[in-house]
C-alpha positions, 0 to 999 in steps of 0.5 A: 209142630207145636200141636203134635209135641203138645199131644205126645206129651199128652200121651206121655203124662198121667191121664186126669188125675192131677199127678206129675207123671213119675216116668212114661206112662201107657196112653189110652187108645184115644191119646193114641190115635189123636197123636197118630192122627197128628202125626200122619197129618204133619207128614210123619207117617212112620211115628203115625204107623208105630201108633196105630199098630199100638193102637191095634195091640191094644184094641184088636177088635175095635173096627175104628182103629183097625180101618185107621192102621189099614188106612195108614198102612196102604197110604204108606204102600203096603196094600197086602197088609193092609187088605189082610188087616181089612179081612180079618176085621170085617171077619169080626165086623162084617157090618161096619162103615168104617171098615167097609169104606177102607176096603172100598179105597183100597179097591180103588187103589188096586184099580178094582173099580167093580168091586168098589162100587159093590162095596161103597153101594153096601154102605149106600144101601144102609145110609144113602147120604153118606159122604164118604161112600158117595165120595168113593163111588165116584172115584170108581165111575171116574176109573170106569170113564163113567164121568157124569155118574162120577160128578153126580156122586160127588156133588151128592157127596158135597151136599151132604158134607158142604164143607168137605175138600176131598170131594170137591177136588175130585169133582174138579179131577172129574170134570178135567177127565170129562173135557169140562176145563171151565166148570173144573176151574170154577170148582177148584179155584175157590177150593185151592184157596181154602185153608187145608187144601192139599198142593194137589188141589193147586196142581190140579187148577194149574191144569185145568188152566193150562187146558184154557190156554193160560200160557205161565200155567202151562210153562209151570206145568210141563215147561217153555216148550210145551205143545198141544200133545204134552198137555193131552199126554199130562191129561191122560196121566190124571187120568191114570192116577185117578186110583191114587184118590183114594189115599186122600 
């Protein structure tokens, strides 16, 4: 908590001018997004949403902020306004990356898969080694049952952003919907590892586990008296989430 109370303080003082601030000033648009940014990371997603919608208010034609406050506001599950934010934007910046990426997730999330793959196709046409629209792309061909196209998509994503943890953890969610259970485990038990890496990245190894037999992952996950058909049915729900990727 240390980093964020350190950054609204850094929103709250004078901005490099050696002064000691007399009382609350205005940050400027980057103190607000990096505090928002900390905020959504540290799970206040409120406070997180106050600030880009300040954000906004301050810079309403600036795309990078309005594609954070779409963002934010889907993964707080308010998707109309989060489209309606997109539409207006893209209005004004019908070319931007950033925007367009937002759109495309929020397709996914709608379970629009077609649609997104369009979307993540125009920023693939102008940059074929963008990770995140590759990333994207795959989570549409896992939502069409398109798994090897999906696995492709993220491994392209992977080589061009090595280090990212998205990707790899939806690579490992596609290679569990494909009946992959081995090649799954291999790419998500390093990555569960790694620092930064989400509970669902744990969850997803213990299933890949349980797929293999692992008798404690399988009680962990579903409980004592699992069967063959308890642990299709909990596949099959990963499955079904699949949209939910998009929020990451």
């Amino acid at each position: 908590m240390g980093g964020l109370l350190g950054l609204l303080l850094l929103a709250a003082c004078s901005t490099g001018t050696g002064e000691t601030s007399r009382g609350l000033r205005e940050p400027d648009g980057g103190s607000r997004l990096r505090v928002a940014a900390a905020a959504e990371a540290s799970g206040q997603l409120d406070l997180a949403l106050s600030l880009y919608r300040a954000a906004a208010e301050a810079e309403p034609r600036n795309p990078a902020v309005l594609a954070r406050l779409a963002s934010a506001l889907s993964r707080s599950g308010n998707d109309a306004e989060a489209q309606d934010i997109l539409d207006r934007a893209l209005q004004q910046s019908p070319r931007d990356p950033a925007l367009i990426n937002q759109m495309g997730r929020l397709q996914i999330r709608r379970g629009l898969a077609r649609p997104a793959l369009e979307t993540f196709g125009q920023l693939l046409a102008a940059k074929p080694d963008d990770a995140a629209a590759l990333d994207g792309r795959g989570m549409a061909f896992d939502m069409l049952g398109q798994h090897a196209e999906a696995q492709a998509s993220y491994r392209a994503a992977l080589a061009a952003s090595p280090g990212a943890i998205g990707p790899a953890n939806n690579l490992g969610v596609s290679l569990l919907l494909a009946g992959r259970f081995q090649e799954a485990q291999a790419v998500l038990e390093p990555l569960a590892r790694r620092p930064g890496a989400t509970p669902r990245v744990a969850t997803n190894l213990a299933i890949a586990r349980a797929a293999l037999g692992d008798q404690d992952a399988t009680r962990d996950l579903i409980g004592d008296r699992a069967t063959p058909a308890d642990l299709q049915a909990l596949l099959r729900a990963l499955g079904n989430r699949t949209q939910e990727l998009g929020r990451e």
